[in-house]
PALO-561958 format. One record per residue (C-alpha): x, y, z; residue number from 1. Coordinates in steps of 0.5 Angstrom, whole numbers. Layout:
N
+-------+-------+-------+------+
!     u !     v !     w ! resi !
+-------+-------+-------+------+
!     X !     Y !     Z !  NUM !
...
+-------+-------+-------+------+
//
This chain:
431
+-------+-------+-------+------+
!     u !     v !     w ! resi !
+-------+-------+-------+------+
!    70 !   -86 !    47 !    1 !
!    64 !   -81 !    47 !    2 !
!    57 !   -81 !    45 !    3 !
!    52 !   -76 !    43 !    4 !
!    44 !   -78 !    44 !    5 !
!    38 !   -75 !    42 !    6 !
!    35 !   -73 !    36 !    7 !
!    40 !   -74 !    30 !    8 !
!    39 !   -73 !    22 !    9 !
!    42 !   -79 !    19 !   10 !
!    41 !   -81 !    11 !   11 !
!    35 !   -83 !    12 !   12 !
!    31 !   -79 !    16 !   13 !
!    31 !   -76 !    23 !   14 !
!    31 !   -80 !    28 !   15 !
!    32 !   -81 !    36 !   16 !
!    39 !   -85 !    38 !   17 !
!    46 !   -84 !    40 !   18 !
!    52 !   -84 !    36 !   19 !
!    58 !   -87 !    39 !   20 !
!    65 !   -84 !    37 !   21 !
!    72 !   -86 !    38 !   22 !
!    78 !   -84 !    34 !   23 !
!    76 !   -79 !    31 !   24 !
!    69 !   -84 !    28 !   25 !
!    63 !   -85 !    28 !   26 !
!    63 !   -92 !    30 !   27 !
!    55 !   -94 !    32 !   28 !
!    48 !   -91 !    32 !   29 !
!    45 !   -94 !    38 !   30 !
!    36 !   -93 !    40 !   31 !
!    39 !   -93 !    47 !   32 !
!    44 !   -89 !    51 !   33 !
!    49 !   -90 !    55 !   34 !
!    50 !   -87 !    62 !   35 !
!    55 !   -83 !    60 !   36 !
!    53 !   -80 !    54 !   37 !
!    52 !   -73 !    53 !   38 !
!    45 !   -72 !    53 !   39 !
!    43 !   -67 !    47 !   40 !
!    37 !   -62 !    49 !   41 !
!    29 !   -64 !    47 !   42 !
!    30 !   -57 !    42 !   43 !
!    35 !   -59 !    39 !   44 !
!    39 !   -63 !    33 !   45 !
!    45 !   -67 !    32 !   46 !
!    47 !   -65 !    25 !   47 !
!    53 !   -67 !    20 !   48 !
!    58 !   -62 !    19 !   49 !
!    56 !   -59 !    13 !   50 !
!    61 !   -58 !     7 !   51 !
!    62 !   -52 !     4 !   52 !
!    65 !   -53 !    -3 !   53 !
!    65 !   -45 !    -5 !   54 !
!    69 !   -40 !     0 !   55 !
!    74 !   -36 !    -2 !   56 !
!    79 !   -34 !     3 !   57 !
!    84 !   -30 !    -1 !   58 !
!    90 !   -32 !     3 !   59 !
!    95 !   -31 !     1 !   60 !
!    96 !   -24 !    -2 !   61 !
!    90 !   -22 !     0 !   62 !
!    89 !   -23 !     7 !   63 !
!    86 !   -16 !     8 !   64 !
!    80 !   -20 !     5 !   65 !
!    80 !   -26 !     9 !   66 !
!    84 !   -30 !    11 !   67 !
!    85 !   -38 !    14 !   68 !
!    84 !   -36 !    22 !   69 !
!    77 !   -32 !    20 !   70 !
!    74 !   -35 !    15 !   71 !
!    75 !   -42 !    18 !   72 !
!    72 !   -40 !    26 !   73 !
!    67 !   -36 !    21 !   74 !
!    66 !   -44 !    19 !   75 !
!    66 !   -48 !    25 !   76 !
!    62 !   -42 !    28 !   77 !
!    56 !   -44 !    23 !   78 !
!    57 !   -52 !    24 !   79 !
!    61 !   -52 !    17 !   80 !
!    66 !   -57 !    19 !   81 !
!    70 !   -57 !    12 !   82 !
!    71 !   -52 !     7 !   83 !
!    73 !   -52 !     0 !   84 !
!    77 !   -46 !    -2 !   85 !
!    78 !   -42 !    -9 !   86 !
!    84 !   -41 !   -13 !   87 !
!    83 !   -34 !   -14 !   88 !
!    84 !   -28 !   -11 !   89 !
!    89 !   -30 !    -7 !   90 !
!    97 !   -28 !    -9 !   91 !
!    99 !   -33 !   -12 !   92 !
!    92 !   -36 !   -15 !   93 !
!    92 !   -44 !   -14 !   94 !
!    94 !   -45 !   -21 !   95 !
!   101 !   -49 !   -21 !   96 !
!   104 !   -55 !   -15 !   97 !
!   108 !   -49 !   -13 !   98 !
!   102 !   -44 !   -11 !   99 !
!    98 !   -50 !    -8 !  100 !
!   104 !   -51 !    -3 !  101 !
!   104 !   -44 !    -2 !  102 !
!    96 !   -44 !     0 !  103 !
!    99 !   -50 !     5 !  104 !
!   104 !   -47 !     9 !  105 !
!    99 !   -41 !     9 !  106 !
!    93 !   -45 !    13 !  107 !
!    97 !   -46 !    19 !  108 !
!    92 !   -43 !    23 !  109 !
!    86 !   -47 !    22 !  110 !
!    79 !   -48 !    25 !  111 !
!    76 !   -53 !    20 !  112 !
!    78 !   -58 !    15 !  113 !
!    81 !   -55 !     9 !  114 !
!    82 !   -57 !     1 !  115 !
!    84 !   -53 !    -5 !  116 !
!    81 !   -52 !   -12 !  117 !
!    86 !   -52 !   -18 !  118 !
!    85 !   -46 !   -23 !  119 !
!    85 !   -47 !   -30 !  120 !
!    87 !   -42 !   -34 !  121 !
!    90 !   -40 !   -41 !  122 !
!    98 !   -41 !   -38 !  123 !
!    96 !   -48 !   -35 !  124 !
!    92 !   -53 !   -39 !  125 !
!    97 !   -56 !   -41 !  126 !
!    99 !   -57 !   -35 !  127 !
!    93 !   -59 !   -31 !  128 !
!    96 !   -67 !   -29 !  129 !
!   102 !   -64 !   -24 !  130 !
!    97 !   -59 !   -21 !  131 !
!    91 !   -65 !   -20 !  132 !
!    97 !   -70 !   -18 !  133 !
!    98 !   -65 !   -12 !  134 !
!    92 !   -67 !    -8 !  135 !
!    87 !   -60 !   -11 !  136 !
!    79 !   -63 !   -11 !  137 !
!    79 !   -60 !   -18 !  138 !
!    79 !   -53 !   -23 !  139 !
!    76 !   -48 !   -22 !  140 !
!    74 !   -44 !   -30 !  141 !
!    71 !   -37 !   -32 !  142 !
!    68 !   -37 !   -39 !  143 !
!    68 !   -28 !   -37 !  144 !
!    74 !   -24 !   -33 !  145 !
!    74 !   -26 !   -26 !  146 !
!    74 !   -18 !   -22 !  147 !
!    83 !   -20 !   -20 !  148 !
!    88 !   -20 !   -27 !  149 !
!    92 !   -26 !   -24 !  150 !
!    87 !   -31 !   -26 !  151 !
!    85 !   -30 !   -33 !  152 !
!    78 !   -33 !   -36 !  153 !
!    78 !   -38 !   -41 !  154 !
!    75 !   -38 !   -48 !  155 !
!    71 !   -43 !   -52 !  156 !
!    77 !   -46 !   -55 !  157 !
!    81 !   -46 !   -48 !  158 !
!    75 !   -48 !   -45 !  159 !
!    74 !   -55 !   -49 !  160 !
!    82 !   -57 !   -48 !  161 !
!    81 !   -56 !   -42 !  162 !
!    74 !   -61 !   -40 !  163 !
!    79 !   -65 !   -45 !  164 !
!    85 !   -66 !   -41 !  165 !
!    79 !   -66 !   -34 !  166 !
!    75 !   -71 !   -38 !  167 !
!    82 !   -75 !   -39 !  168 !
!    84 !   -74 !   -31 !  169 !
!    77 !   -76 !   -29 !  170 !
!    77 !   -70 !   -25 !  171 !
!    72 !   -64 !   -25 !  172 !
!    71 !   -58 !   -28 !  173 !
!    68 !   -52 !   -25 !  174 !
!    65 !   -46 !   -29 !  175 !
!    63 !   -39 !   -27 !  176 !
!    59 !   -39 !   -33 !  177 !
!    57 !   -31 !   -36 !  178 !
!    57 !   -30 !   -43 !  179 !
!    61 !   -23 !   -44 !  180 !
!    58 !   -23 !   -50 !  181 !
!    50 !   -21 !   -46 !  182 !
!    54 !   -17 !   -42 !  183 !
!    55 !   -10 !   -41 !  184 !
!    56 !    -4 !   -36 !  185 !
!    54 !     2 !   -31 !  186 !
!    55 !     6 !   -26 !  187 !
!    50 !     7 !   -23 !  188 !
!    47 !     8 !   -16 !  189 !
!    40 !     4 !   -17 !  190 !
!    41 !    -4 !   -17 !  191 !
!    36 !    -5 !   -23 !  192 !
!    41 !    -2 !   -27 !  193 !
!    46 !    -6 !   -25 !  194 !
!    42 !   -13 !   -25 !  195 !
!    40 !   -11 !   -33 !  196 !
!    48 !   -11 !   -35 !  197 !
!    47 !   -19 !   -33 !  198 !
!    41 !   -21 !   -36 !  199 !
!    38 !   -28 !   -35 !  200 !
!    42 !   -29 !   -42 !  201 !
!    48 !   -29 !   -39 !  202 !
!    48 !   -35 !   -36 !  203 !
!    43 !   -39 !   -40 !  204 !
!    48 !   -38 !   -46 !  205 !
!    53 !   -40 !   -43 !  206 !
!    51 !   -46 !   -39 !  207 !
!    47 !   -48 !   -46 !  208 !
!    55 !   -49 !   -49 !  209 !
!    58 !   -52 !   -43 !  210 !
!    53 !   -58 !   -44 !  211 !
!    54 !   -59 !   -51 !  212 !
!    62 !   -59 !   -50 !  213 !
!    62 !   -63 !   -43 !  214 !
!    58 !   -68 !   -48 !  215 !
!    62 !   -69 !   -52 !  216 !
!    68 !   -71 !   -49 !  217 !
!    64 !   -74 !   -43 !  218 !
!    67 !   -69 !   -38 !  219 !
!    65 !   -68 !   -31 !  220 !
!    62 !   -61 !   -31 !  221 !
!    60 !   -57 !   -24 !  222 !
!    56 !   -51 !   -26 !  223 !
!    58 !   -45 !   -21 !  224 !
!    52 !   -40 !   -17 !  225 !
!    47 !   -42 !   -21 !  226 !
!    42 !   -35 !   -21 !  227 !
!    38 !   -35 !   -27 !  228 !
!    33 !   -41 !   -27 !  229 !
!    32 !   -40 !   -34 !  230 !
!    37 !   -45 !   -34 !  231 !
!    34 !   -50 !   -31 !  232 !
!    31 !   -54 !   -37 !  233 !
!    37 !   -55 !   -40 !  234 !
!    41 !   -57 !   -34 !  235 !
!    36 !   -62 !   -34 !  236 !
!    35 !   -65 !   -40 !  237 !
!    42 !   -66 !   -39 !  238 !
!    43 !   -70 !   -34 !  239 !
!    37 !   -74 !   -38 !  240 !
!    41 !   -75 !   -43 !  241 !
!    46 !   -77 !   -39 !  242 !
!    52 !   -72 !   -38 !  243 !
!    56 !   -71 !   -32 !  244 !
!    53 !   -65 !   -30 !  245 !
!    52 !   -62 !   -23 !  246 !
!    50 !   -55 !   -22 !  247 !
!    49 !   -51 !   -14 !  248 !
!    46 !   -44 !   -12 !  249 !
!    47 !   -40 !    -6 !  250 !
!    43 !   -37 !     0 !  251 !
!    43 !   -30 !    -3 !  252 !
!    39 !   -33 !    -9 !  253 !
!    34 !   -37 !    -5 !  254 !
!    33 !   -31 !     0 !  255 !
!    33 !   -24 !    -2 !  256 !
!    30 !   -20 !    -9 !  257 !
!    32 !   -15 !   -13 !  258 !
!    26 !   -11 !   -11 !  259 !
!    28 !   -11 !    -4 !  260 !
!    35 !    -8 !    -6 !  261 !
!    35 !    -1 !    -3 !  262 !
!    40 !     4 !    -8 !  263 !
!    47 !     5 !    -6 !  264 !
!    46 !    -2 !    -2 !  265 !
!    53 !    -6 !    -5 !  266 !
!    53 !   -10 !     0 !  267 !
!    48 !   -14 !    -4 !  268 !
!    53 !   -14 !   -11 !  269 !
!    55 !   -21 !   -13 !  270 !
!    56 !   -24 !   -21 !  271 !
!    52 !   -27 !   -22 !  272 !
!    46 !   -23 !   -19 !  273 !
!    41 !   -24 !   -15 !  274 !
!    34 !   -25 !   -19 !  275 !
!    27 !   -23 !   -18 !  276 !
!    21 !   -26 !   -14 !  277 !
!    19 !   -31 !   -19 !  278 !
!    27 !   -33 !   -21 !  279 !
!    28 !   -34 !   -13 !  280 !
!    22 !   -39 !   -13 !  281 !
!    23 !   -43 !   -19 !  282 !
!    30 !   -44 !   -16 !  283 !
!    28 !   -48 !   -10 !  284 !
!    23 !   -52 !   -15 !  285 !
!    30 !   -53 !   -18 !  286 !
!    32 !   -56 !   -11 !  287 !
!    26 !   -60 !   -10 !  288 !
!    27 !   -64 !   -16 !  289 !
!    34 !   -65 !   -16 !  290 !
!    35 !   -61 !   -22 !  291 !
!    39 !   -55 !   -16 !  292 !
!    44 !   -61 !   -12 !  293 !
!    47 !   -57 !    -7 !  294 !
!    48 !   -51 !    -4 !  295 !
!    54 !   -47 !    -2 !  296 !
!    55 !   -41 !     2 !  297 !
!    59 !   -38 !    -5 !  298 !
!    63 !   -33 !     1 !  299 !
!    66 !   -28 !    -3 !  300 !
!    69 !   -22 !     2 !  301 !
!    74 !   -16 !    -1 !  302 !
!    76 !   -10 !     4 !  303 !
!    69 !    -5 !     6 !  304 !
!    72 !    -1 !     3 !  305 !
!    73 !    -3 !    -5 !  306 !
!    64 !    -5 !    -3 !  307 !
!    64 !     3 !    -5 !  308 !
!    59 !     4 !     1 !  309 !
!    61 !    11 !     0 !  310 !
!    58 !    13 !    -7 !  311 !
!    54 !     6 !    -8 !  312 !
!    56 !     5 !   -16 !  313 !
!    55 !    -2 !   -17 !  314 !
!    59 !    -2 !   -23 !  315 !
!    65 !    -1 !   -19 !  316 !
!    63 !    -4 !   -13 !  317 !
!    67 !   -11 !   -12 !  318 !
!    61 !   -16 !   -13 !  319 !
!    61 !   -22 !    -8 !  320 !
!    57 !   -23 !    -1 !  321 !
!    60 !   -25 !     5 !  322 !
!    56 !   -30 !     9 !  323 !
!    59 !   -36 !    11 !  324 !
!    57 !   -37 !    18 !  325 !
!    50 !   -36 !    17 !  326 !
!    49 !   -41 !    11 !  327 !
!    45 !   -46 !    15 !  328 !
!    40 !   -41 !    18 !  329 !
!    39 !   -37 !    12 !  330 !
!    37 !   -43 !     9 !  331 !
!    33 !   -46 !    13 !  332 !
!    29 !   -40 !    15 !  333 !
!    27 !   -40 !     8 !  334 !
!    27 !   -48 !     6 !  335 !
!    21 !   -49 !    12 !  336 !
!    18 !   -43 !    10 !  337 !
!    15 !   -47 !     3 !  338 !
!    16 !   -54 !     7 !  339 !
!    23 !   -57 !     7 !  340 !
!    25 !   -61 !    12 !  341 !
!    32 !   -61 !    16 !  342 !
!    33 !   -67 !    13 !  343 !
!    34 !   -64 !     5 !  344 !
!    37 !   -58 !     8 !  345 !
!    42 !   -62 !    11 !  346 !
!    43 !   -67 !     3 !  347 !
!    44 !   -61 !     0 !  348 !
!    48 !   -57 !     4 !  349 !
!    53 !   -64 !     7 !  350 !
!    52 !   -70 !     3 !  351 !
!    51 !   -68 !    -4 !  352 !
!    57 !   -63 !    -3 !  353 !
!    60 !   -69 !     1 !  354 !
!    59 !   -72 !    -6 !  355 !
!    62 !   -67 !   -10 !  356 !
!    68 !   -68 !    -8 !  357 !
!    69 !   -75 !    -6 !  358 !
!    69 !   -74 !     1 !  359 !
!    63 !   -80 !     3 !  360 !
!    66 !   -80 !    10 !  361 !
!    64 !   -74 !    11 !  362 !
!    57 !   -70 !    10 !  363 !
!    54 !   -75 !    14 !  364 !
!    52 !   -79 !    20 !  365 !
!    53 !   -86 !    20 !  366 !
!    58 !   -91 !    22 !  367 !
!    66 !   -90 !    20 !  368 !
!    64 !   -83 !    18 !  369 !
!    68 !   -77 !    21 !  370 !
!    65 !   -75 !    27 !  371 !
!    65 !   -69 !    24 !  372 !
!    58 !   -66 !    27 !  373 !
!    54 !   -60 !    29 !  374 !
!    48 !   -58 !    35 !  375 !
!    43 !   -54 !    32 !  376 !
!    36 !   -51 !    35 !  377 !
!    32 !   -52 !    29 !  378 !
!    27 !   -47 !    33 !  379 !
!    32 !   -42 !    36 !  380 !
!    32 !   -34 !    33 !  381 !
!    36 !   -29 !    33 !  382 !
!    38 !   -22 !    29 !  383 !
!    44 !   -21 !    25 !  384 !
!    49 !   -17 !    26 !  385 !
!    55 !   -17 !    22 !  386 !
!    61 !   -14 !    28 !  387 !
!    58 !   -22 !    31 !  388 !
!    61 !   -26 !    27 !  389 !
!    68 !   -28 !    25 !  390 !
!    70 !   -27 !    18 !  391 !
!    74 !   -22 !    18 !  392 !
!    71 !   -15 !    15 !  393 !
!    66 !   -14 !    18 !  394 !
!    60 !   -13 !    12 !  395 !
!    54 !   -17 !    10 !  396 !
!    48 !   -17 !     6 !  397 !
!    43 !   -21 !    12 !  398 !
!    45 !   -15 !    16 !  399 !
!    39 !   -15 !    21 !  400 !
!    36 !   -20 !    19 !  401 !
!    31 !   -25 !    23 !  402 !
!    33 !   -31 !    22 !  403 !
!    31 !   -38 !    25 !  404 !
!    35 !   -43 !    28 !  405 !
!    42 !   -42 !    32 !  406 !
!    48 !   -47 !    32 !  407 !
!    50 !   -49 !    39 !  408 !
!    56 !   -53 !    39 !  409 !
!    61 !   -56 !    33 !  410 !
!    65 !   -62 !    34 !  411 !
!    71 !   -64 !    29 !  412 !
!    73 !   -71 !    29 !  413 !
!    71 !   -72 !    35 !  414 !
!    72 !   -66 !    39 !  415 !
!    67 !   -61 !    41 !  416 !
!    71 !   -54 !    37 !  417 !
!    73 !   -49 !    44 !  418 !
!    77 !   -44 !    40 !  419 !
!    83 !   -48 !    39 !  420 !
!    86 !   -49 !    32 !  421 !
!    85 !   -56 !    30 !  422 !
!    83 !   -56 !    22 !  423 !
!    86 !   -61 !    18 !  424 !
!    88 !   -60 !    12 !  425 !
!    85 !   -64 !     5 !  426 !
!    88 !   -67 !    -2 !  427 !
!    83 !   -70 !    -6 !  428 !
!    82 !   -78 !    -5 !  429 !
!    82 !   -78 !     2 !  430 !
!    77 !   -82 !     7 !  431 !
+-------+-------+-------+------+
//
């Protein structure tokens, strides 16, 4: 048995406790601690592990990029406790049972809870039940070319069979949503002509047409990265009217401008790309009304290299932002800034994605909850330097950044995490 007592974020509120954990569980919050509790510093805050639903950690096949001991220490290192992996990138992508299995054998050295996304491309939509029964949490889609020739985007007939066969399986479709038809190309060292190949229409097309087929046939639909607040009345609308429909953005759009991008600075390329002033402040209304319901890393690393640092052309700079391990901090330094509590942070960073992928035991503390859990100094500050932290090549957008708020110690299924790889593995419909 072990208690933690202190200050706790729990599903309503923040308040002073002591949480007691046995076999892996919370198993009672009490107001008062028992003698040998561990005692939780005035400064800090006990937090659910959060849930990462957006990572891509390329192995196998790519494991130059990232791989399952670096980006899940990354994780544990930054107080996220489960992560859910992407299927592409990786060679094989996670598009067949096989491929899933592979995945498996793969992360045999992990630091953190793992489950896996299914692909959904043209060769599979015929075959996406034998993949959802294999344990995925659901399938990733493009509605544009997904940067790796493994893993093909889908075109408005394919995108409709396949929220036919996701509705049938009750399952969720998610969708990187870009209309090629709004999109261009540069090559170009300067971030603005970049950021006009992909304009705001990009995503609001293809959102638009997403609900009305996810309407159609009642499916769960998951709108991946949201960066263009333009789409926010649509999305909203939509789930007025009832439409499954859940949509997230990620730290580099609530925290930098595309005015701050110095040229030739491709540490800061992603698809879809980081918006203006005005954009980023329309997103976290997007959150404070509910509109946005989650925020995840979208951790999406490559080799230094293939960032062309070298000559700085954003048009054959791989697009993707590595920041796994500094979610939390990024988000709450800007979140308090406009007077968010921790409490929301951690709903949109635990609970919801929790929920998303129908992990309820998780992304929270209450009683028969994984003691899944992270210390955090909500006042702590420290500047960012990318050789500190654990993914694997070591580049980073937030360079330099001051950032508040440090995580001090993880604990996975009840044990403080000290280096030692004791990650579990997920499927879909576990408690």
């Amino acid at each position: 048995m072990t208690a933690l007592a202190g200050r706790i974020i729990t599903p309503t509120g923040e308040r002073e406790g002591c949480v007691h954990i046995a076999n892996g569980r919370i198993t009672a919050i009490t107001d008062t601690a028992t003698p040998d509790a561990i005692r939780i510093r005035d400064t800090e805050v006990l937090i659910p592990g959060l849930i990462d639903t957006h990572v891509h950690i390329n192995d196998p096949g790519r494991a130059s990029w990232e791989g399952f001991p670096t980006a899940t220490r990354a994780a544990a290192a930054g107080g996220i406790t489960t992560v859910i992996d992407m299927p592409l990138n990786s060679i094989p992508p996670t598009t067949t049972p096989e491929a899933l299995v592979a995945k498996q054998k793969t992360a045999n050295e992990i630091h953190a809870e793992v489950g896996f996304w299914g692909g959904a491309v043209p060769e599979n939509l015929a075959n996406l039940a034998d993949l959802h029964q294999a344990g995925v949490f659901g399938f990733k889609a493009f509605t544009v070319p997904s940067g790796v020739p493994e893993f093909g985007h889908l075109n408005a007939e394919q995108l409709a069979e396949a929220l036919h066969h996701t509705a049938e399986l009750n399952t969720l479709l998610i969708v990187h949503a870009e209309n090629p038809a709004h999109i261009t190309t540069t090559n170009s060292r300067h971030y603005n002509d970049f950021l006009a190949t992909r304009p705001p229409e990009a995503e609001t097309t293809a959102i638009a047409e997403l609900l009305t087929q996810a309407e159609q046939v009642d499916a769960r639909l998951h709108i991946l990265h949201l960066s263009s607040a333009d789409a926010l009345p649509a999305i909203a609308a939509a789930k007025k009217r009832g439409v499954q429909v859940t949509a997230e953005t990620c730290p580099h759009y609530l925290t930098i401008t595309a005015d701050e991008i110095p040229d030739g600075a491709t540490q800061y390329k992603c698809c879809p790309p980081i918006r203006d002033e005005a954009n980023r402040e329309r997103l976290w209304q997007g959150l404070a009304d509910g509109t946005i319901d989650m925020i995840v890393s979208d951790h999406s690393p490559s080799t230094v290299d293939l960032k062309r640092l070298d000559t700085g052309d954003f048009g054959q700079a791989w697009g993707g932002i590595a920041g796994l391990q500094i979610t939390l901090p990024t988000i709450w330094t800007a979140a308090r800034k406009r007077g968010f509590t921790l409490s929301q942070v951690i709903t949109w960073m635990a609970t919801n994605t929790a929920n998303l992928v129908g992990l309820r035991t998780r992304g929270r503390i209450e009683p028969g909850a994984h003691a899944n859990l992270a210390i955090f100094a909500p006042g702590e500050e420290f500047t960012v330097t990318a050789t500190n932290l654990h993914h694997r090549n070591k580049i980073t957008a937030y360079e330099g950044r001051r950032l508040t708020g440090v995580v001090k110690q993880t604990w996975l299924h009840g044990e403080k995490v000290d280096g030692s790889p004791r990650g579990t593995l997920l499927t879909r419909g576990d408690a």
